[in-house]
C-alpha positions, 0 to 999 in steps of 0.5 A, a space after each residue: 500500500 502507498 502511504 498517501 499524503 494529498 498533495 496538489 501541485 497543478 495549479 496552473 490547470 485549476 485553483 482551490 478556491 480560496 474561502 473568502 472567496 467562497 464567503 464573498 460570493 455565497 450572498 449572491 446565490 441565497 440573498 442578491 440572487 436576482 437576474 442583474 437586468 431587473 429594476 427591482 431591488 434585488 436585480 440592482 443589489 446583483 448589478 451593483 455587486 457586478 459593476 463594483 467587481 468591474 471597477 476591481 479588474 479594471 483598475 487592477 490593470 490600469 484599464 478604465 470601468 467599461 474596458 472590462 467585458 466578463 465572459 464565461 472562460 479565458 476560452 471564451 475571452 481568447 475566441 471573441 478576440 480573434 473571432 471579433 476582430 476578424 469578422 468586423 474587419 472582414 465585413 467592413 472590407 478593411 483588408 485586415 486580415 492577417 494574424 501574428 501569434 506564437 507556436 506556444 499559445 494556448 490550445 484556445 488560440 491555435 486552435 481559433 487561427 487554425 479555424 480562422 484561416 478556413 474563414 480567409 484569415 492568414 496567420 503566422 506562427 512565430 518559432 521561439 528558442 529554446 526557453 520559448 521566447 519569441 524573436 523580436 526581430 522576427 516579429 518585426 519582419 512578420 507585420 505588413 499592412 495587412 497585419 490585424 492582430 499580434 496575440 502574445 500569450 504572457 506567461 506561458 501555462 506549461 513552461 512559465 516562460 514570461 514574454 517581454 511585452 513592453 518590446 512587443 507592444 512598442 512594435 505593435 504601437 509604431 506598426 498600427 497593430 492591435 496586440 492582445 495578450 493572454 495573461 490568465 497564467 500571469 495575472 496577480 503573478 506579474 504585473 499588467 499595466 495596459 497603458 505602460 504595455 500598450 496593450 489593446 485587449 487582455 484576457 484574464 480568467 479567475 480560476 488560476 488565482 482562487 477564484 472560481 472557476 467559468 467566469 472570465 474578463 477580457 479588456 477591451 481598449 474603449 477605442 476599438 469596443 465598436 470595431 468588434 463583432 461579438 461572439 453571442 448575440 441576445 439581449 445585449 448585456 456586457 456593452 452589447 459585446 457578451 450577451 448572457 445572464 451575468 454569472 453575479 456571484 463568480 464575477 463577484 469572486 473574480 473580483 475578490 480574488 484580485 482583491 486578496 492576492 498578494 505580492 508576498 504570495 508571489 515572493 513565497 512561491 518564487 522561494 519554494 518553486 527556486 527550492 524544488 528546481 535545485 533539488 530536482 535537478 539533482 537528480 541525475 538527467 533531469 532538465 528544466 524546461 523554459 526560462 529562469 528566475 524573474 522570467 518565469 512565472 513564480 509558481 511553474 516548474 517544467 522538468 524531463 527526465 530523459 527515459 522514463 513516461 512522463 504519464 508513468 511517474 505522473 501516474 505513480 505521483 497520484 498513486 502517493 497522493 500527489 497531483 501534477 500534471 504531464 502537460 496543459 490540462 486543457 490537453 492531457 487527454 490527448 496522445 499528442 506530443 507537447 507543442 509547446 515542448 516541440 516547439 522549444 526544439 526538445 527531442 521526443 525522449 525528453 518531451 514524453 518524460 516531462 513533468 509540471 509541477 505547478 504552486 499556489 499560496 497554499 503550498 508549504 515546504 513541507 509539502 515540498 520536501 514530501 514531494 522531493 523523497 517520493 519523486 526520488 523514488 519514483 523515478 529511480 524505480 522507473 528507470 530501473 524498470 526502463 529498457 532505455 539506459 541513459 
């Protein structure tokens, strides 16, 4: 029998919700329940609770009180981004019909330009280096006049690499872009100013950082909220960009998640992830995947470990009560390769025994040295079992 110990460190697929977050939200399923486009006084207590979590994201930011649309998911947000743009530029003939992404994207947005290019859109995937940052250069290279979008994702979900988008929003700026960055993983971890970034749209959600989880927001610059298409049509809530009954009391959450994140937080998951790397990387052949220090998100971890099933210790991991995970949760099921670890050029061996180990607040050191003692074994055991000798 396995001595288990529940230990959860995937948090960069999904977060505990955090019991104040919990607290803020319950007076909006049993007291301010109403639909918040009602007149009536409980309609107006819900719409008040929305409009006051509004200002929070908003100001959280740098971005103004109606630049922030909620949504269902960053899913969502990412789709409306590229979807929006795209179909407003194309009724309105304005021959804007080209987008500039990354090859380490979410799913949600290589898969919405893949979909896209069906429509008549041209995309470019832009090739990273091996800690997956992009080229500047060619970025640069990539813009023309037909260039609609660059969308940038800033702290990648599977390998914690943070894009410079100070030096991508200045190109996008002298070149007339549009720059729009995914920035579920960063948000609360790094900070976002929009104005300082020159960012036109943001998607940020509120399940990475404790708060619930199918609600998200996308920031929407106020000059360009007429030059996008919505994705849903109905009765007109959200600014007449997201039609849907409002999630009250998750928005509500989002909001209060901000409100109780903190830096210091962040600096205790920067001291635990930088332990965890040290010790694993003891580990004979083990490899850290992505970049280091301040350019890598506080609580991502990335390791290979050259000849073992990346699925085999992850497995062995859940059997001692141990959650990781082998790659994006949004993807897992699949039996593909990583494209974010192909696209850092590593060879297939060290892609199929990679593993992520993602922190929250709630992590402690004890947990971690738990985590170190069983993962020695493990994968010890596993090589032995291996007929692939390194």
């Amino acid at each position: 029998m396995f001595n288990k110990k529940e230990i959860y460190f995937d948090s960069a697929a999904t977060t505990v919700v955090d019991e104040k977050v919990v607290k803020s939200m319950l007076p909006y399923y049993t007291e301010k329940y109403g639909n918040a486009s009602s007149q009536h006084l409980i309609g107006q207590e819900a719409k008040r609770g929305i409009e006051e979590s509004r200002s929070v994201i908003a100001k959280s930011i740098c971005g103004s009180y109606d630049e922030i649309v909620f949504t269902g998911s960053g899913t969502e947000a990412n789709n409306f981004v590229l979807k929006g743009l795209f179909f407003w530029n194309k009724t309105h003939n304005t021959g804007k019909n080209h987008i500039i992404t990354s090859k380490i994207e979410h799913d949600c947005v290589l898969n919405a330009c893949k979909w896209l290019e069906k429509q008549g859109a041209r995309v470019t995937y832009l090739d990273v280096d091996k800690e997956g940052f992009i080229d500047i250069e060619d970025l640069k290279k990539a813009i023309s006049e037909e260039t609609l979008i660059v969308s940038i994702i800033h702290g990648n979900n599977e390998i914690g690499t943070i894009q410079d988008l100070e030096e991508i929003g200045k190109i996008c700026k002298e070149n007339n872009v549009y720059f729009h960055t995914d920035a579920c993983q960063s948000y609360t971890k790094v900070n976002l100013n929009v104005k300082k970034l020159n960012l036109d749209l943001v998607t940020l959600n509120a399940h990475k950082i404790h708060g619930p989880k199918g609600v998200g927001a996308l920031f929407i610059r106020k000059e360009i909220k007429n030059k996008i298409d919505p994705l849903l049509h109905g009765g007109g809530h959200e600014f007449g960009l997201r039609s849907s009954t409002e999630n009250v009391a998750g928005i509500v959450g989002f909001a209060t998640a901000y409100k109780i994140a903190s830096n210091s937080d962040v600096k205790k998951m920067e001291k635990l992830r930088d332990y965890l790397i040290e010790e694993i990387l003891k580990i004979p052949n083990a490899k850290l995947n992505g970049s280091k220090g301040d350019k890598r998100l506080a609580n991502n971890i990335n390791i290979s470990f050259g000849n073992i099933e990346g699925e085999a210790l992850g497995g062995y991991l859940n059997a001692y009560g141990i959650s990781t995970s082998t790659g994006s949760a949004c993807s897992s099921h699949s039996l593909e390769p990583s494209h974010v670890l192909t696209a850092l050029g590593l060879e297939h061996g060290d892609i199929n025994s990679s593993i992520r180990i993602s922190l929250s607040k709630f992590n402690t050191k004890e947990e971690a040295d738990y985590f170190l003692q069983i993962l020695k074994k493990v994968v010890d055991k596993l090589r032995k079992m291996s007929p692939i000798k390194l």
